[in-house]
C-alpha positions in Angstrom: 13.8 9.7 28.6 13.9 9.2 25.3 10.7 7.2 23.3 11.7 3.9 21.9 11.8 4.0 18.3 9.5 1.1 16.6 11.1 -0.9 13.8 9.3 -2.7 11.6 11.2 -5.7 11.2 10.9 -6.6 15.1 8.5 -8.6 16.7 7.3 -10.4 14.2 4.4 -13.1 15.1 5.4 -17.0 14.3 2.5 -18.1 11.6 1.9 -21.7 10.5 -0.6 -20.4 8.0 -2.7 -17.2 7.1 -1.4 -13.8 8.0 -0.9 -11.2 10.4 -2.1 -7.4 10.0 -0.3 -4.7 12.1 -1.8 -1.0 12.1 1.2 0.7 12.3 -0.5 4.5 11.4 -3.5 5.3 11.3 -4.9 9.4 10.2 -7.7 10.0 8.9 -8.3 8.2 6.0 -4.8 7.1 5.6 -3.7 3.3 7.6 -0.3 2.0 7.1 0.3 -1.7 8.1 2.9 -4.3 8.3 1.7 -7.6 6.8 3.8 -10.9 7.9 3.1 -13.9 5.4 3.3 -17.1 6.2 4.5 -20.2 4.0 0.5 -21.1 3.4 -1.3 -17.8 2.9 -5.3 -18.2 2.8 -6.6 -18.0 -0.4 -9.1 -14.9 0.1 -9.9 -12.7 -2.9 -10.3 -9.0 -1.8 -12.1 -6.5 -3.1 -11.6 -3.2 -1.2 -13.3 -0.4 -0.9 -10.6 1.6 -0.7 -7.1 2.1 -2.6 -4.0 0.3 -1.3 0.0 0.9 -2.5 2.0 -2.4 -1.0 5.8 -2.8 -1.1 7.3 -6.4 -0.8 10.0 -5.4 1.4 11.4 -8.8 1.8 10.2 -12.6 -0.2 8.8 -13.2 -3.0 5.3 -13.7 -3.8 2.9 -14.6 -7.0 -0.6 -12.4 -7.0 -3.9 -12.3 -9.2 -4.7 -8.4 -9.7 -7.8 -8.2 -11.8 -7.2 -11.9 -13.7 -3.7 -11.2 -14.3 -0.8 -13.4 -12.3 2.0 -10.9 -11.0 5.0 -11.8 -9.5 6.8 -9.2 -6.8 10.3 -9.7 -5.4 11.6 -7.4 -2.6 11.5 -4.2 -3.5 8.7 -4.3 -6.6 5.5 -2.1 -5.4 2.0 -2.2 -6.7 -1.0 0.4 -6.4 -4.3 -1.7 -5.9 -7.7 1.1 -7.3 -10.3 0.7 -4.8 -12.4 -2.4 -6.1 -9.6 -4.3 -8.2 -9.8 -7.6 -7.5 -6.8 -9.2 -6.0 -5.4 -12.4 -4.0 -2.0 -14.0 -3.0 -1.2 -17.3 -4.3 1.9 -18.2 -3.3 4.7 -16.6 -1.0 8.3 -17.5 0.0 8.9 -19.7 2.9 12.4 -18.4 3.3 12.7 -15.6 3.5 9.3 -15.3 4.9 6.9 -12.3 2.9 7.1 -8.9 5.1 4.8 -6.4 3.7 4.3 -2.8 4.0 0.7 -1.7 2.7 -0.9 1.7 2.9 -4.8 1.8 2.5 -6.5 4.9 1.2 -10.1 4.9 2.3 -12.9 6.8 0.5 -13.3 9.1 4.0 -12.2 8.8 7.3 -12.9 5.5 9.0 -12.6 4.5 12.7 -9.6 2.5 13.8 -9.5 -1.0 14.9 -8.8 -4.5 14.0 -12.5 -4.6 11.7 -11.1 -1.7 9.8 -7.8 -3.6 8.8 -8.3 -6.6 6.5 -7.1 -6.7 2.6 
């Protein structure tokens, strides 16, 4: 019997604020993650300790990277260094922000929902 194959656009969690982090892949110090936004994102700066690449696959959204405002449609990518300071102001309601992000950690960290946040 043949595995079901996972699609990213499925299942997607109903959010009245905040938003949702799904590992999707996680090898060694590689983890790839679907990000739902909703209308009302929270307003949390990040600075990671490791490098991230995110694609806007569908929305738009308006971001501070490093004290400069950038704004992504679906489609536009960014690459994130390790330690640049970065948060999301605003997002689309409709279509509601889907996110792909890929996190590039120093070394190999354990899995897990405390390993997935930025």
């Amino acid at each position: 019997m043949a595995r079901p194959i996972p699609n990213l656009f499925a299942d997607l969690p109903p959010l009245e604020s905040g938003e949702d982090f799904t590992e999707l892949l996680h090898c060694r110090n590689v983890r790839i993650e679907r990000i739902s936004s909703s209308a009302l994102p929270e307003p949390i700066l990040y600075d990671q300790p490791q490098d991230e690449w995110v694609l806007l696959l569908r929305g738009e959204a308006r971001l501070v990277v490093a004290g400069e405002e950038v704004r992504l449609a679906a489609g536009d990518h960014l690459f994130l260094p390790a330690h640049t300071p970065h948060r999301v102001l605003s997002v689309s309601a409709a279509p509601r922000c889907l996110w792909l992000a890929v996190h590039i950690d120093p070394q190999p960290v354990p899995s897990g929902p405390a390993a997935r946040r930025g």
